[in-house]
Backbone as CSV, one residue per row, in Angstrom:
resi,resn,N_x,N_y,N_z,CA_x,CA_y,CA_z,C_x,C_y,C_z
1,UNK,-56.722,-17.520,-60.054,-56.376,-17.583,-61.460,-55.081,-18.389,-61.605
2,UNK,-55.318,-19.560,-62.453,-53.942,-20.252,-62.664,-53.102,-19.643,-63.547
3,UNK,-51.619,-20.432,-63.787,-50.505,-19.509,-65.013,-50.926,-19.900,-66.324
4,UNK,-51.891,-20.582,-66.387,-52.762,-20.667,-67.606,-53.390,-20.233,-68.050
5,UNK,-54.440,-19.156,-66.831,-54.995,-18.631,-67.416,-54.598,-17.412,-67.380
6,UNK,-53.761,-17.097,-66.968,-52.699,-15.722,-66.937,-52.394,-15.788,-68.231
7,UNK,-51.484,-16.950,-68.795,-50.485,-16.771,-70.121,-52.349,-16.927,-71.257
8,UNK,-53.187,-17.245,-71.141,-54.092,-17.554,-72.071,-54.476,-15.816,-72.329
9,UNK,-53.849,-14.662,-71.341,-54.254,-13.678,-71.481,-53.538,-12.523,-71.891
10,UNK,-52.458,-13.332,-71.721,-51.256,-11.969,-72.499,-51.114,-11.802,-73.662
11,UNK,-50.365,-10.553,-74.219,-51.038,-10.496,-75.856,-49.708,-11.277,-76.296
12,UNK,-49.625,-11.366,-77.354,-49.229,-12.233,-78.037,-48.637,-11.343,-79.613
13,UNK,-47.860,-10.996,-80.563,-47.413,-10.684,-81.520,-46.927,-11.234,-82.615
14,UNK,-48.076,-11.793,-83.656,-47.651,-12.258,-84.536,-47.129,-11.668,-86.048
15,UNK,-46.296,-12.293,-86.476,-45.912,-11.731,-87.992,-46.336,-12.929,-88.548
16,UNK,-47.555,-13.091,-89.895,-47.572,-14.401,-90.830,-46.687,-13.804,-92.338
17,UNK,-46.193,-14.539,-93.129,-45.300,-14.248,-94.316,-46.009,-15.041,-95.109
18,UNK,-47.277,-15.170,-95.393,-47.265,-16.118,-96.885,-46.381,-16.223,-97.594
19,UNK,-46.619,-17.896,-98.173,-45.769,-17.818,-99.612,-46.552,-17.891,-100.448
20,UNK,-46.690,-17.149,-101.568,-47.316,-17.029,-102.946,-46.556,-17.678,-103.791
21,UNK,-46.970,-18.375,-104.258,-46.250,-19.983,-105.323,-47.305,-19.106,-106.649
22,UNK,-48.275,-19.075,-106.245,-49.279,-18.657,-107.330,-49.974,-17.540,-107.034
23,UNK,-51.110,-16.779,-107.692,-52.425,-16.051,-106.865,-53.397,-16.876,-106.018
24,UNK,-53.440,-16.242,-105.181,-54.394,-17.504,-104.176,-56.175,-16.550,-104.860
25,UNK,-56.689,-17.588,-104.197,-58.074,-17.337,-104.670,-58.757,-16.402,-103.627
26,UNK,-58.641,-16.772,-102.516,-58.376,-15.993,-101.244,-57.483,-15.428,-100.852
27,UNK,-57.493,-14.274,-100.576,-55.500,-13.435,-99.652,-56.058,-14.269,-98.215
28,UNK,-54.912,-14.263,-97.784,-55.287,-14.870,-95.819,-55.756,-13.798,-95.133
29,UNK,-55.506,-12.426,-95.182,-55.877,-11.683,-94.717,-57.600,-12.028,-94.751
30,UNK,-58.323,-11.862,-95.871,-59.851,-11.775,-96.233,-60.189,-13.112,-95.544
31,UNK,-59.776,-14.228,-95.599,-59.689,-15.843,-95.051,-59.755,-15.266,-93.314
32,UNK,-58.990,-15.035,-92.790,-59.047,-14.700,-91.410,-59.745,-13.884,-91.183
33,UNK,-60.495,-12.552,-92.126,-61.439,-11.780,-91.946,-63.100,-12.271,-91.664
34,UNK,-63.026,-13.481,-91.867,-64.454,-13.551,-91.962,-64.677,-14.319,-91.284
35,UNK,-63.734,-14.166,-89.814,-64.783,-14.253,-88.109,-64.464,-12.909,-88.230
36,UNK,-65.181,-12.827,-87.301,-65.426,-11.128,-86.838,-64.521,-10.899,-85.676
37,UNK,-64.405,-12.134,-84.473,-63.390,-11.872,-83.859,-62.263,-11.886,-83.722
38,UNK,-61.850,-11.611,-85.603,-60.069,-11.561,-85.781,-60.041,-10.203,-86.236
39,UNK,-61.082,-9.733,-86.655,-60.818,-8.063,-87.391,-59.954,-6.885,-86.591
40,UNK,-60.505,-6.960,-85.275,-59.697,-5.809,-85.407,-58.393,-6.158,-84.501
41,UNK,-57.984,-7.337,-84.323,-56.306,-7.651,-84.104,-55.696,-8.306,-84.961
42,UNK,-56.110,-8.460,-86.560,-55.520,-9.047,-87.262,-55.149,-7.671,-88.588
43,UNK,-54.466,-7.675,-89.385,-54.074,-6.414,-90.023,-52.932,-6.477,-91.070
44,UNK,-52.666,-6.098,-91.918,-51.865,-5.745,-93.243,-50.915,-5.211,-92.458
45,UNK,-49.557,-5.537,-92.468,-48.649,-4.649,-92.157,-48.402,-3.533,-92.519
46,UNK,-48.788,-3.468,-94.067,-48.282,-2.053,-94.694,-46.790,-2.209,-95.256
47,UNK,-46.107,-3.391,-94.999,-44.815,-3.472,-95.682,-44.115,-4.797,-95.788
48,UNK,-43.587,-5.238,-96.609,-43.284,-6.436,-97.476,-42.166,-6.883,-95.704
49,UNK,-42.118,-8.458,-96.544,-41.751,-9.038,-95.429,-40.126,-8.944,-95.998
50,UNK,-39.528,-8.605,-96.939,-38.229,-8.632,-97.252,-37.415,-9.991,-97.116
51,UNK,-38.497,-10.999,-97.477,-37.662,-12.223,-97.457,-37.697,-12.753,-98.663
52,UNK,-36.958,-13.398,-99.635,-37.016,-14.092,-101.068,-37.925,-15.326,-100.721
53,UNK,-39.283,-15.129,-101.720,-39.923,-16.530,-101.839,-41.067,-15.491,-100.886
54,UNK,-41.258,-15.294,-100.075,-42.685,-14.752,-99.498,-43.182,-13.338,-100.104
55,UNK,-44.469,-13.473,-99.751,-45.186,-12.043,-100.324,-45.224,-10.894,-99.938
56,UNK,-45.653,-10.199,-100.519,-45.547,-8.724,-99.596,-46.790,-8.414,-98.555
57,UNK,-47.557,-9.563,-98.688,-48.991,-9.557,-97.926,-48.671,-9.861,-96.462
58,UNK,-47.652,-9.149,-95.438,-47.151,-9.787,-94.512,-48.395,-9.323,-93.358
59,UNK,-49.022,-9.930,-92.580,-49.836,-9.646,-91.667,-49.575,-9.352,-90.044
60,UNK,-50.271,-8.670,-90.015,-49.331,-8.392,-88.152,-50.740,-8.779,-87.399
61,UNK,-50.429,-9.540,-86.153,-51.680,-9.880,-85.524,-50.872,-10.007,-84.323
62,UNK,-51.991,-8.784,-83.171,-51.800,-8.922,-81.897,-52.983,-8.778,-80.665
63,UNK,-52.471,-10.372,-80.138,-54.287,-10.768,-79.351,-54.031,-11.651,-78.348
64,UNK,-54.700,-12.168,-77.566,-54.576,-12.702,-76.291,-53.884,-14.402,-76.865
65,UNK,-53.164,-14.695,-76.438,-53.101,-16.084,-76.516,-54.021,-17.218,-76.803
66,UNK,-55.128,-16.903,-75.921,-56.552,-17.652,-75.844,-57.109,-17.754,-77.104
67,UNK,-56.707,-16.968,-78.131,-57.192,-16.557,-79.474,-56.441,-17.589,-80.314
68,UNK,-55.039,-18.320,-79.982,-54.233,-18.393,-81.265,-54.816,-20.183,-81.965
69,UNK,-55.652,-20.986,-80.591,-55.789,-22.154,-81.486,-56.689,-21.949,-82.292
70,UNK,-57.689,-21.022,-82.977,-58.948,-20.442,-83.742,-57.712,-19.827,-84.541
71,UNK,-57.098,-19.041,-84.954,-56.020,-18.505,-86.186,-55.263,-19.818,-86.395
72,UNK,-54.786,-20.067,-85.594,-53.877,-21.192,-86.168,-54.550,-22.326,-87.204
73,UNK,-55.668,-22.603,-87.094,-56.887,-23.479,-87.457,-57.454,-22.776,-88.854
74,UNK,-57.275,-21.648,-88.916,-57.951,-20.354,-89.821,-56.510,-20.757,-90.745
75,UNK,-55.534,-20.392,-90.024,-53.855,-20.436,-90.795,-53.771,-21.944,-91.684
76,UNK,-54.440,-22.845,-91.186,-53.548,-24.315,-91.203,-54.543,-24.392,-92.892
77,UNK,-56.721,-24.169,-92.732,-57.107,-24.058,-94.044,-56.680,-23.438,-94.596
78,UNK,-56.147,-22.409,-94.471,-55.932,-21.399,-95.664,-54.408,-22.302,-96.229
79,UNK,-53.981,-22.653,-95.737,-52.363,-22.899,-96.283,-53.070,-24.239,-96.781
80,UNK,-53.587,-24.965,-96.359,-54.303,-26.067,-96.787,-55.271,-26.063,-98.294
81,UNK,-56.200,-25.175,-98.345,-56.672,-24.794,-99.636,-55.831,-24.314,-101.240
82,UNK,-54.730,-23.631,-100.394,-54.202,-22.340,-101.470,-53.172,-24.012,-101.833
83,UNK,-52.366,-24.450,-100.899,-51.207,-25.785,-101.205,-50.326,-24.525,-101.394
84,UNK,-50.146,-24.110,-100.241,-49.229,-23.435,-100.269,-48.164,-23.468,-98.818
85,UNK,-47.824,-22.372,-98.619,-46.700,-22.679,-97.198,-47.325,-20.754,-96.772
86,UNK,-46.874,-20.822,-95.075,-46.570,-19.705,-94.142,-45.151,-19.420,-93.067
87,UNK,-44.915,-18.449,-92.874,-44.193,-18.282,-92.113,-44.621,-17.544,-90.985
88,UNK,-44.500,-17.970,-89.368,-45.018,-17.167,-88.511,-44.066,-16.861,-87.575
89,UNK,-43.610,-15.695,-87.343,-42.993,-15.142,-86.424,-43.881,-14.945,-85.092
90,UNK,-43.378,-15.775,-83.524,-44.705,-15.044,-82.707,-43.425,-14.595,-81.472
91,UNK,-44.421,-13.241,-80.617,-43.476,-12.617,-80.123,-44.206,-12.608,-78.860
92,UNK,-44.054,-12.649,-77.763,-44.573,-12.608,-75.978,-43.478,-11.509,-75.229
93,UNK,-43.671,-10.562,-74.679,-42.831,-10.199,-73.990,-41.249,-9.899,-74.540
94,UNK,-40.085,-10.856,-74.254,-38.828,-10.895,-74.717,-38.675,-12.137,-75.777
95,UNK,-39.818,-12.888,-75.134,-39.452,-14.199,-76.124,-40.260,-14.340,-77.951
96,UNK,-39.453,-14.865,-78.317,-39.414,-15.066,-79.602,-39.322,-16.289,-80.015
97,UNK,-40.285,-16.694,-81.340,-40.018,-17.779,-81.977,-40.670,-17.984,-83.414
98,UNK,-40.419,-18.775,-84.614,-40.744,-18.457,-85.694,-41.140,-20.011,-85.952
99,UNK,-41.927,-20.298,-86.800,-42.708,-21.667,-87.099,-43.297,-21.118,-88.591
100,UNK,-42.600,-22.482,-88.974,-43.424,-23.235,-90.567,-44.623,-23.659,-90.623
101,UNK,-45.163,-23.129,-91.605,-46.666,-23.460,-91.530,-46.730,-24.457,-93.247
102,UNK,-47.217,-25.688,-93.435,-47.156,-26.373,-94.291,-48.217,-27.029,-94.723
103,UNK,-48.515,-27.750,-95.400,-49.698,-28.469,-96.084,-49.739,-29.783,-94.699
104,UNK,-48.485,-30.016,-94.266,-48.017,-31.603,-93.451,-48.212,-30.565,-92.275
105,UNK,-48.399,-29.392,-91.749,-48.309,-29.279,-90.925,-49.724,-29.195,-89.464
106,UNK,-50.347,-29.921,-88.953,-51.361,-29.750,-87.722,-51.677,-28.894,-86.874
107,UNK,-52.608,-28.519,-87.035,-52.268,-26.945,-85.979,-52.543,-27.345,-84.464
108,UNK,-52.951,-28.496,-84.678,-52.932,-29.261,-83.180,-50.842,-28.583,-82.454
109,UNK,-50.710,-29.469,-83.318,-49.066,-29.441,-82.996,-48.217,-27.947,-83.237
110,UNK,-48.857,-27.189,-84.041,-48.473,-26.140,-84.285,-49.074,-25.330,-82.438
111,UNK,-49.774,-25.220,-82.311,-50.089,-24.653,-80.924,-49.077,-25.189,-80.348
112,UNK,-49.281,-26.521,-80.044,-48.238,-27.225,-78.955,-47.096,-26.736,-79.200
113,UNK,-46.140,-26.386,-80.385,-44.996,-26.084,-80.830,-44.640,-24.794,-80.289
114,UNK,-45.893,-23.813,-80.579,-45.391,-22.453,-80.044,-45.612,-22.218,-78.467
115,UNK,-46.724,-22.459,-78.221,-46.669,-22.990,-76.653,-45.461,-23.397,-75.978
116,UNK,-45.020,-24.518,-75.929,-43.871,-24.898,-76.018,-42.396,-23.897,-76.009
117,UNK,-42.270,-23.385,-77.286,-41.192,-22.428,-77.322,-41.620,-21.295,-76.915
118,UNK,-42.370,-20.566,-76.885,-42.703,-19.442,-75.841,-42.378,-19.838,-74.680
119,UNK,-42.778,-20.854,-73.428,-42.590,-21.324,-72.647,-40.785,-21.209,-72.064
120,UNK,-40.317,-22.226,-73.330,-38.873,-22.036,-73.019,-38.216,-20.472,-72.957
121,UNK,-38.578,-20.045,-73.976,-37.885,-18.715,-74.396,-37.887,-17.590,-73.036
122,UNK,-39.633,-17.692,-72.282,-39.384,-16.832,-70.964,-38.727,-17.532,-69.616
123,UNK,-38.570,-18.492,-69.835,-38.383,-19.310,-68.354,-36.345,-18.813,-68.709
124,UNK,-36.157,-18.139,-67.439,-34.785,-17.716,-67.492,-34.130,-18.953,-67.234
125,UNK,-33.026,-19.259,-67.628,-31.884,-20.160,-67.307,-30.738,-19.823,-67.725
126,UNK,-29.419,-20.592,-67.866,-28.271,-20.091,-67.964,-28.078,-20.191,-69.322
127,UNK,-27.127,-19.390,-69.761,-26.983,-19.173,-71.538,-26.443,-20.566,-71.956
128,UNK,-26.572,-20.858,-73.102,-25.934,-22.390,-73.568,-24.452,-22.220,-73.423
129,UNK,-23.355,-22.910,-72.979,-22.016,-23.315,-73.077,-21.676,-22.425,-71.720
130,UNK,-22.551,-21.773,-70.991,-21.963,-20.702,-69.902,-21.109,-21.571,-68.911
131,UNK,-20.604,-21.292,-68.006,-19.737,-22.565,-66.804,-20.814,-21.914,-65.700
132,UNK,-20.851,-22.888,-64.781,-22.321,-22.397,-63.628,-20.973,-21.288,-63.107
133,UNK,-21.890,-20.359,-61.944,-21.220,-19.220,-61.773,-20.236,-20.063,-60.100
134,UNK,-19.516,-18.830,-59.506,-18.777,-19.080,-58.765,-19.630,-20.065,-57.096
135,UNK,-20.530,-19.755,-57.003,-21.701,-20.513,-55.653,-22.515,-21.360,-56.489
136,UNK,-22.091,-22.154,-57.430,-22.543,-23.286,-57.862,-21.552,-24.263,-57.181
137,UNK,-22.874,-25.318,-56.510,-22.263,-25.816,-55.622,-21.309,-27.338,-56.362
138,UNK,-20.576,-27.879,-55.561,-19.545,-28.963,-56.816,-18.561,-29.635,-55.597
């Protein structure tokens, strides 16, 4: 088994934040409901996202990695139809990272993006501005 297909298998923790500009015709929730294989890791939080400008429709979704270019694709029409915007918080382990979801935005690149910063976020290295430690060699 490669680290690909390891990381294609770990779960993954997303927060989406719609923005409601208007009533959408669709909620994203019902939009992502109708594959069957998002139902039961995709879900209503039950509580507003507490940010000015997003809705209280905040969604919690937690699922294998392998899953996220099919949501992201689900994410990119829906924000695409409504002409609206998302906010996605995604969480792995310790690492963290949050991505704009836009009318301009590709979910080609949106994968690559979080991919990407997940990637960085677990790979340990030294804190930004740290001085290397004392057996750093010089």
């Amino acid at each position: 088994m490669t680290d690909s297909d390891t990381a294609a298998r770990l779960p993954v923790r997303l927060t989406i934040n719609p923005r409601q500009r208007q009533p959408s015709s669709v909620d994203l929730l019902t939009w992502i409901h109708r594959h069957p294989e998002y139902r039961p890791v995709v879900r209503a939080s039950g509580g507003g996202g507490g940010r000015p400008g997003f809705s209280d429709a905040v969604i919690i979704a937690v699922l294998a990695q392998g899953l996220l270019p099919g949501l992201f694709n689900l994410l990119q029409s829906w924000v695409d139809q409504q002409r609206t915007e998302a906010s996605i918080r995604i969480q792995t382990g310790d690492a963290e990272v949050e991505l704009q979801v836009s009318g301009r935005t590709d979910s080609a690149r949106l994968l690559a993006q979080a991919t990407e910063a997940l990637r960085a976020a677990r790979e340990p290295g030294p804190e930004p501005g740290s001085a290397p430690g004392p057996d750093a060699a010089g």
